[in-house]
C-alpha positions as CSV (number, residue, x, y, z in Angstrom):
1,X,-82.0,-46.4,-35.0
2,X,-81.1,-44.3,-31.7
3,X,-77.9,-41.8,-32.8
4,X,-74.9,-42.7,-30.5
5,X,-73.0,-39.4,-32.2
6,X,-73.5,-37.3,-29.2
7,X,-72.3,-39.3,-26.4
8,X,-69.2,-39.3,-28.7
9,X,-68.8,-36.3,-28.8
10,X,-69.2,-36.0,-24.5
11,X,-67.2,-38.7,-24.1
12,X,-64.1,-37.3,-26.1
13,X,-64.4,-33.9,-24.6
14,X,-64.6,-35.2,-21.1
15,X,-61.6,-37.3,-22.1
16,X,-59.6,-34.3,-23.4
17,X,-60.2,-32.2,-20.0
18,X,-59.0,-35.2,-18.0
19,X,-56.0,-35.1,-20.2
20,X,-55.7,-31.5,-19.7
21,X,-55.3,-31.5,-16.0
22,X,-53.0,-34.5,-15.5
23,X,-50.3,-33.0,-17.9
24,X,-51.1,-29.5,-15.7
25,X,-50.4,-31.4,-12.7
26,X,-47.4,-33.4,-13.8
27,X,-45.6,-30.1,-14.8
28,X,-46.8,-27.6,-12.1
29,X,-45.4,-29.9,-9.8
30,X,-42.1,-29.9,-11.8
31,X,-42.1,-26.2,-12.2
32,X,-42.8,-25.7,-8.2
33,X,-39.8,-28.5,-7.5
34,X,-37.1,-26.8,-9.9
35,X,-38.0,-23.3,-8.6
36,X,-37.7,-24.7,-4.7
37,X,-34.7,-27.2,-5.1
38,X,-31.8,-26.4,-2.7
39,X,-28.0,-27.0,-3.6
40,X,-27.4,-27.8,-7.7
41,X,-27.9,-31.4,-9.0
42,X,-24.2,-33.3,-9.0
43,X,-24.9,-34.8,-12.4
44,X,-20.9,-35.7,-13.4
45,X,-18.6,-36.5,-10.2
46,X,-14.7,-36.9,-10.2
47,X,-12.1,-37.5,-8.6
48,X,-8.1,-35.6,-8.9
49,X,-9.4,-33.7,-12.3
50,X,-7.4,-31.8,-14.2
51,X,-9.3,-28.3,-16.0
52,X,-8.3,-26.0,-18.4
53,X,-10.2,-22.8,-19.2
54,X,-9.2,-21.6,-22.7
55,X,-9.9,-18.3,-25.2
56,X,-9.0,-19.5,-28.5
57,X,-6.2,-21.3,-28.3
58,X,-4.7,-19.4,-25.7
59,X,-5.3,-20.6,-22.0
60,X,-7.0,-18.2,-19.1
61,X,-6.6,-20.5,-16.3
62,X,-5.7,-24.2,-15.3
63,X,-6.6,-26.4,-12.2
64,X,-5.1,-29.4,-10.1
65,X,-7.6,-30.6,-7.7
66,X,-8.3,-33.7,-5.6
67,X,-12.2,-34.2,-6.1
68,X,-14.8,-31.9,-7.9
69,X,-18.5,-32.2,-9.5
70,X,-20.7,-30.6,-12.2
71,X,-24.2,-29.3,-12.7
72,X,-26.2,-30.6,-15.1
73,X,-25.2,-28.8,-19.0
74,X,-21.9,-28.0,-16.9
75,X,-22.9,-24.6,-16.0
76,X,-21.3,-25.2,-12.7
77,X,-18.5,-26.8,-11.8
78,X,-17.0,-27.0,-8.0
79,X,-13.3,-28.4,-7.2
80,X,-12.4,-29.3,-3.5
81,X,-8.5,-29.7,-2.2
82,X,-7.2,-27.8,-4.9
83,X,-3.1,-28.3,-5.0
84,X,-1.7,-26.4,-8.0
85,X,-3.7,-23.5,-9.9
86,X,-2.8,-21.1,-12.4
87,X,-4.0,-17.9,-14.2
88,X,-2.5,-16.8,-17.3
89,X,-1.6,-13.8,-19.2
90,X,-1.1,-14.1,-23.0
91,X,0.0,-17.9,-21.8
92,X,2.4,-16.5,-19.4
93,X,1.3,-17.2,-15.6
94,X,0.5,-14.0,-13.9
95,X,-0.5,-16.2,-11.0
96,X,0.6,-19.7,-9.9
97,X,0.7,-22.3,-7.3
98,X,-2.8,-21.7,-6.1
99,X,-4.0,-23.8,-3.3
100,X,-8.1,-23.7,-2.3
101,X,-10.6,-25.3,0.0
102,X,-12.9,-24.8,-3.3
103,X,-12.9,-23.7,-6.5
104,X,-16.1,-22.7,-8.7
105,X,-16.1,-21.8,-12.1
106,X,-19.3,-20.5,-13.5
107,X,-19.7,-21.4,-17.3
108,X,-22.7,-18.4,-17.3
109,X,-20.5,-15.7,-16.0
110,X,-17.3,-17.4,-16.8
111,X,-15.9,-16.5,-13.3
112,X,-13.2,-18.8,-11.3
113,X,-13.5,-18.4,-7.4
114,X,-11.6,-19.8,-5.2
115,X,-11.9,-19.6,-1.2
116,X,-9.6,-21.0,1.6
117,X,-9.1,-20.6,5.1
118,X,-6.9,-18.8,4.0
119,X,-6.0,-19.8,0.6
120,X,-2.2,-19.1,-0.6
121,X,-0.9,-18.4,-4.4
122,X,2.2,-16.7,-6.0
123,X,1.1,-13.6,-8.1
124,X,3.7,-11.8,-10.1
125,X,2.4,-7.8,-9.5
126,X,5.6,-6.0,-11.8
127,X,4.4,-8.5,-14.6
128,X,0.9,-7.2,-14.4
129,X,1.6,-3.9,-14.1
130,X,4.2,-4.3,-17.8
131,X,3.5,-3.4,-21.0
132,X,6.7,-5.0,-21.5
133,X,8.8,-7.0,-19.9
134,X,12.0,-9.1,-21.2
135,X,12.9,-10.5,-17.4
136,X,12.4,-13.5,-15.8
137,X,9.2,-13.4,-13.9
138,X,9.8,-12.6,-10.1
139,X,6.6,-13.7,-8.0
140,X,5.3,-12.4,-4.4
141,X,3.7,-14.9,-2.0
142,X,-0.2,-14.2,-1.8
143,X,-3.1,-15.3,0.9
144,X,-6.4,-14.1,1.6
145,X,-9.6,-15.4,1.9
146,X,-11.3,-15.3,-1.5
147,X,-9.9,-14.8,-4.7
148,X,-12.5,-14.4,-8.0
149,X,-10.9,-14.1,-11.4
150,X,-13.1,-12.6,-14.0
151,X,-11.8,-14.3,-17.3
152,X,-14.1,-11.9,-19.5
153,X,-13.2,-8.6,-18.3
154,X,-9.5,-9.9,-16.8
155,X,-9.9,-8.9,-13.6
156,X,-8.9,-10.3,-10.7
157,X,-10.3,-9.2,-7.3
158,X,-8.6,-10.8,-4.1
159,X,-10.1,-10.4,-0.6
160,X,-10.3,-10.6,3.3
161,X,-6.5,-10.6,4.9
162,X,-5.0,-10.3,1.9
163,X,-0.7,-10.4,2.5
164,X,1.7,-9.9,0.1
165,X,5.3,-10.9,1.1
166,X,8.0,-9.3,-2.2
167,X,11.4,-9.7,-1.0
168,X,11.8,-7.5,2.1
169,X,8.0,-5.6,1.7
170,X,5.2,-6.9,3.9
171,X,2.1,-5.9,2.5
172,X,-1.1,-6.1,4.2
173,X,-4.5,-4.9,3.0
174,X,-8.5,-6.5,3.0
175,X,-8.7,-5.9,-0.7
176,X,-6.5,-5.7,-4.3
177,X,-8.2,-5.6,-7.5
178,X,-5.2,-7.0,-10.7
179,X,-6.5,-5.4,-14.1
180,X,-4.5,-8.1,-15.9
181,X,-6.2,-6.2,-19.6
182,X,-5.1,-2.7,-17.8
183,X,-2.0,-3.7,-16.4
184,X,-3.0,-2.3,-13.2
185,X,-2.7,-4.0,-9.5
186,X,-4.4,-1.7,-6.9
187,X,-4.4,-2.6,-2.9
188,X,-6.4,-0.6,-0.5
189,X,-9.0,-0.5,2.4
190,X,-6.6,-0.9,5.4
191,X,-3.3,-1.2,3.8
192,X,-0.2,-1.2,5.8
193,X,3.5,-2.6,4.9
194,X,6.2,-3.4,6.8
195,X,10.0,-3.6,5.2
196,X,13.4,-3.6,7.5
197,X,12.8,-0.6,10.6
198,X,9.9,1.1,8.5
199,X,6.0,0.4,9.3
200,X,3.4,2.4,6.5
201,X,0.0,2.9,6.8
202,X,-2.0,4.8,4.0
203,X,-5.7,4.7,1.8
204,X,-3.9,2.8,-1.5
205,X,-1.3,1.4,-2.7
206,X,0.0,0.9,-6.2
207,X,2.4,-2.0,-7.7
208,X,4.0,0.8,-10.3
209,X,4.8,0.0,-13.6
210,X,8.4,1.2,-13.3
211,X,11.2,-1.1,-12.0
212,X,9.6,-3.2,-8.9
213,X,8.3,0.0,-6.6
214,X,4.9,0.3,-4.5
215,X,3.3,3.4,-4.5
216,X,1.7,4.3,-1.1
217,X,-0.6,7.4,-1.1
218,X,-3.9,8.9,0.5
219,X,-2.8,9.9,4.6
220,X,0.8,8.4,4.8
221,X,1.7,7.7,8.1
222,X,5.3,6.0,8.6
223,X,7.2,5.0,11.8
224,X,10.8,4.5,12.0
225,X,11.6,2.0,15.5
226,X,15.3,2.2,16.5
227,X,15.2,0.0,19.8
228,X,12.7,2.1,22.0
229,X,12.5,5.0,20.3
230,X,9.6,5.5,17.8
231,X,10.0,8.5,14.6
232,X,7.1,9.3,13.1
233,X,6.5,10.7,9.7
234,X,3.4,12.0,7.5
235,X,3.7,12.6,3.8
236,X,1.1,12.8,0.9
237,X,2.9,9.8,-0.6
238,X,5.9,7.2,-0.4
239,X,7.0,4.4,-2.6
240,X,8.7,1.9,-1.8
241,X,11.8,1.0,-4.2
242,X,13.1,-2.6,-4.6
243,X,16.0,-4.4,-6.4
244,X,19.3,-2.8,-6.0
245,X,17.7,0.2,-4.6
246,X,16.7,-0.2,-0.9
247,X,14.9,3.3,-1.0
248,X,11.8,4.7,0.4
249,X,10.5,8.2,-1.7
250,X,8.3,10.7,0.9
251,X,6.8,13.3,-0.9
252,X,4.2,16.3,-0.1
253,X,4.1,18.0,3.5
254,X,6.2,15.9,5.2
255,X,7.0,15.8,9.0
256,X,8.8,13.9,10.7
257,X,8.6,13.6,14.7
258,X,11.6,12.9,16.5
259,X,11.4,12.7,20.5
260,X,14.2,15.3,20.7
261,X,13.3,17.1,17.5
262,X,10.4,18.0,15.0
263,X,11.7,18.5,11.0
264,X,9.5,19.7,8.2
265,X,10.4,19.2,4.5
266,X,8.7,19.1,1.0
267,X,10.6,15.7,0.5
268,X,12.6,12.8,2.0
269,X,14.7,9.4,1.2
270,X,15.1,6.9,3.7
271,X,18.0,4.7,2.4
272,X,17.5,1.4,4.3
273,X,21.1,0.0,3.7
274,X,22.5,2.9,5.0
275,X,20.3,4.1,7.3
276,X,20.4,7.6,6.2
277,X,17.6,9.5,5.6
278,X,17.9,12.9,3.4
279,X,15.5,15.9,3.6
280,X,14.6,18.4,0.7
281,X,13.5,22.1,0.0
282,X,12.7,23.8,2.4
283,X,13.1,22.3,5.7
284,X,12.1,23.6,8.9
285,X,13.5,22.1,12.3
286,X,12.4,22.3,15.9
287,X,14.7,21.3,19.1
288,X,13.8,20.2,22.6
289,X,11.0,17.7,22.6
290,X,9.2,19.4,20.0
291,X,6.3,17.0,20.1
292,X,5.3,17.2,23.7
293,X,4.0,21.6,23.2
294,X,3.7,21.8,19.2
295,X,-0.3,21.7,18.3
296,X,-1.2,19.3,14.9
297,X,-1.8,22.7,13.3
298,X,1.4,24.1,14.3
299,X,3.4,21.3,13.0
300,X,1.2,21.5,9.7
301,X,2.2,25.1,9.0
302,X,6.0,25.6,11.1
303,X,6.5,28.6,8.8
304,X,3.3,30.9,9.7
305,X,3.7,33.6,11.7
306,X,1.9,32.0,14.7
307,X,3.6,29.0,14.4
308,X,7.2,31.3,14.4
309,X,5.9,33.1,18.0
310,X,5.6,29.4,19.7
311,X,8.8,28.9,18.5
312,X,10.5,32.3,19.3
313,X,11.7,30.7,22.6
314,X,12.9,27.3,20.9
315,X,15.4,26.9,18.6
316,X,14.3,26.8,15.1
317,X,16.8,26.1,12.4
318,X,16.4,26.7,8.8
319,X,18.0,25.0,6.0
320,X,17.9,23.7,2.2
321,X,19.4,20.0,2.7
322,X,19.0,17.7,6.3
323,X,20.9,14.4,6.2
324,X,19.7,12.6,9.6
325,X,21.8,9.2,10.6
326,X,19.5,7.4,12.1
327,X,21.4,5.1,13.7
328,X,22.9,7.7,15.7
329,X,20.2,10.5,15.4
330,X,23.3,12.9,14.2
331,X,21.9,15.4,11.5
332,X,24.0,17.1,8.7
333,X,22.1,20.5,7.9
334,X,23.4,22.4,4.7
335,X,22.7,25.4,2.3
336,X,21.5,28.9,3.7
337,X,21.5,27.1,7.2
338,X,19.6,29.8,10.0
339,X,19.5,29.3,13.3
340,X,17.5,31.3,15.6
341,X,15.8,31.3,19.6
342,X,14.5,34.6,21.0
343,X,17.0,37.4,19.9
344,X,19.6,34.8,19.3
345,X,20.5,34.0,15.5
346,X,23.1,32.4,13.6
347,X,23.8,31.5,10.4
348,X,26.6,29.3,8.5
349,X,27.3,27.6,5.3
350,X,26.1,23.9,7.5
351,X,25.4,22.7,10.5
352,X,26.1,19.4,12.3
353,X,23.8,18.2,15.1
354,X,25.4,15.6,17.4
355,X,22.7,13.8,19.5
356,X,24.1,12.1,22.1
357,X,26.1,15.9,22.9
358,X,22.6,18.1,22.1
359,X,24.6,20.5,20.6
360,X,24.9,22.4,16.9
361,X,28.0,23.0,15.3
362,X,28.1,25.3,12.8
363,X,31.1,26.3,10.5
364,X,31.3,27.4,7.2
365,X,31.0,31.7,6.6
366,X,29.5,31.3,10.6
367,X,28.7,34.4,12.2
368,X,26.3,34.6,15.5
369,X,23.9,38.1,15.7
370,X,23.1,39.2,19.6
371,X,21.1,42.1,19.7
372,X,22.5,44.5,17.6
373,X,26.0,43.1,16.7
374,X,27.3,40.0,14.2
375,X,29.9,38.3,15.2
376,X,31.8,36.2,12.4
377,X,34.0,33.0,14.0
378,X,35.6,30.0,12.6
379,X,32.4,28.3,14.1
380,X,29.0,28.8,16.3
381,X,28.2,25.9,18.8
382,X,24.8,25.8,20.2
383,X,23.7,24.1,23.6
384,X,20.7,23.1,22.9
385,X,19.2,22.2,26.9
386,X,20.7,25.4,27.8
387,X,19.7,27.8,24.3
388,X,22.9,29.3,24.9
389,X,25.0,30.3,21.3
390,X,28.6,30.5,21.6
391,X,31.2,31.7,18.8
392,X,34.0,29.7,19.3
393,X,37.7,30.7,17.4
394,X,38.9,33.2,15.0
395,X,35.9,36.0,16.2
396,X,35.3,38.9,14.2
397,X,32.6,41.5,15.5
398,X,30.4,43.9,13.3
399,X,28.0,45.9,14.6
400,X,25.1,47.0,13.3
401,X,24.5,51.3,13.5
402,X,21.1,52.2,13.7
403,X,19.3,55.2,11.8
């Protein structure tokens, strides 16, 4: 009887290669297709869908949109026309009334972006800048371009023309990072605010944790426009104060260029109610159009001794306190107040400048020095477009004896 067992044996192996190289086929081609595919699968579709993004029973973020879709096991999910959206901070909304072009939220890196063109929200920077806070929320209007919210690390990075509008501060920037765990908002990369007469520019800026402020630092540069005339002011730093206090703070190596004047100071407060703006320690002023013949390096350092022999022929006044009304330009100087131009000098307890006369007053213990005799008087008037000094009143001479 012929044995059959080895064509078996052929036959089944034959079989099993065949076998092998369909099912290799069938999910190479599978493999290749997933790996190449374009835009995610829309597996779930809906239409006005409501979503909530929760951490244990508290809620991160929550979402009004028109239409919207998911990937397949949800890992994505996009919103489109989204009318109300909010982001929450130990369930309190640090930021509300969000309206997108689109919205994704990432299951994988449990990320929310949303983009517009641009896209507008109210974001509440004093709450996230808190430990505490027992008043009623008080939000600032928001847009940009993109914002992504990071519900794992609590971050919130907004970008591209970002503006801020808080009561009567303009903010404008192309990036501000919240730190909603932190309790730190931070704007930078081209930031510059405008509030009432006052235009900033600077590197940063800071919502504060103190009572509604902005902290500006990092190359300050200020202008103050009354009508057609432009001041100018550079500072280390300047915050802006809100609420009942319509200040703005200058601090570190300020100058301030006037077109009739140049003033130097360690610090300044511009009081935009009363347009006022005080000067502090050691202040250093130049007269006549200062701007047009001082060198940046001369108005950086007005009290070296190269910077003094420019101004031996201008007049150069010293003093402890400066109030300048900038409405009128009038200044009230005060406190060890020198005056001095060539071998003119005078001295009094304060000074008043009156702009639209160009002259100095000075009272107070006023005496006038002219080469080698003082002369005390009830007060010393200065002409600034002529540098004349003139004691005016009760005069009193003492002259100096040489040895």
């Amino acid at each position: 009887m012929e044995d059959h067992s080895w064509k078996s044996i052929i036959f089944g192996a034959g079989a099993s290669i065949i076998l092998l190289l369909v099912t290799y086929f069938f999910v190479t081609s599978k493999t290749v297709d997933f790996l190449n595919r374009g835009a995610p699968e829309r597996v779930i579709e809906f239409t006005k869908p409501h979503v909530v993004g929760r951490c244990g029973m508290q809620k991160d973020w929550e979402l009004t949109a028109q239409a919207g879709w998911s990937t397949r096991n949800q890992d994505t999910t996009t919103l489109t026309g989204v009318t109300n959206g909010l982001v929450f901070e130990k369930n309190t909304p640090t930021i509300r009334k969000l309206f997108a072009d689109e919205v994704k939220i990432s299951r994988i890196s449990n990320q929310v972006e949303a983009n517009g063109s641009p896209l507008q929200a109210e974001i509440d920077l004093h709450r996230a800048t808190q430990q505490k806070s027992n008043r009623r929320p008080k939000f600032a209007k928001l847009s940009a371009a993109q914002i992504k919210y990071s519900n794992s690390d609590k971050i919130s990075e907004v970008f591209g023309g970002v503006r801020i509008i808080d009561g009567k501060i303009t903010i404008r920037a192309d990036y501000m990072r919240v730190n909603h765990r932190d309790k730190t908002a931070v704007i930078n990369k081209n930031v510059w605010a405008t509030k009432g007469q006052l235009t900033l520019f600077c590197n940063e800026m800071q919502a504060r944790p103190t009572d509604e402020e902005y902290d500006a630092y990092g190359n300050v540069r200020i202008t103050l426009v009354k009508g057609k005339e432009v001041t100018r002011i550079t500072a280390d730093r300047a915050i802006f104060k809100q609420k009942d206090k319509e200040l703005v703070e200058i601090y570190g190596n300020v100058k301030i260029v006037h077109p009739r004047r140049v003033a130097a100071a360690d610090a300044a407060i511009y009081d935009e109610k009363s347009k006022v703006m005080t000067l502090h320690g050691n202040i250093q002023t130049v007269f006549e159009k200062a701007e047009n013949y001082l060198t940046p390096k001369t108005l950086a350092n007005l009290d070296n001794p190269d910077a003094r022999k420019i101004l031996k022929d201008k007049i150069y006044l010293t003093s402890k306190e400066m109030t300048i009304f900038t409405e009128s330009d009038d200044a009230l100087a005060s406190g060890e107040v020198l005056v001095t131009q060539n071998t003119q000098e005078a001295r009094a307890n304060s000074a008043w400048y009156r702009d639209s006369e160009e002259k100095l007053y000075l009272s107070g213990n006023a005496s006038l020095k002219k080469e080698n005799k003082w002369i005390g008087a009830d007060k010393v008037v200065i002409y600034i477009p002529d540098e004349i000094f003139e004691a005016v009143g009760s005069v009193r001479t003492r002259f100096i004896l040489k040895k």
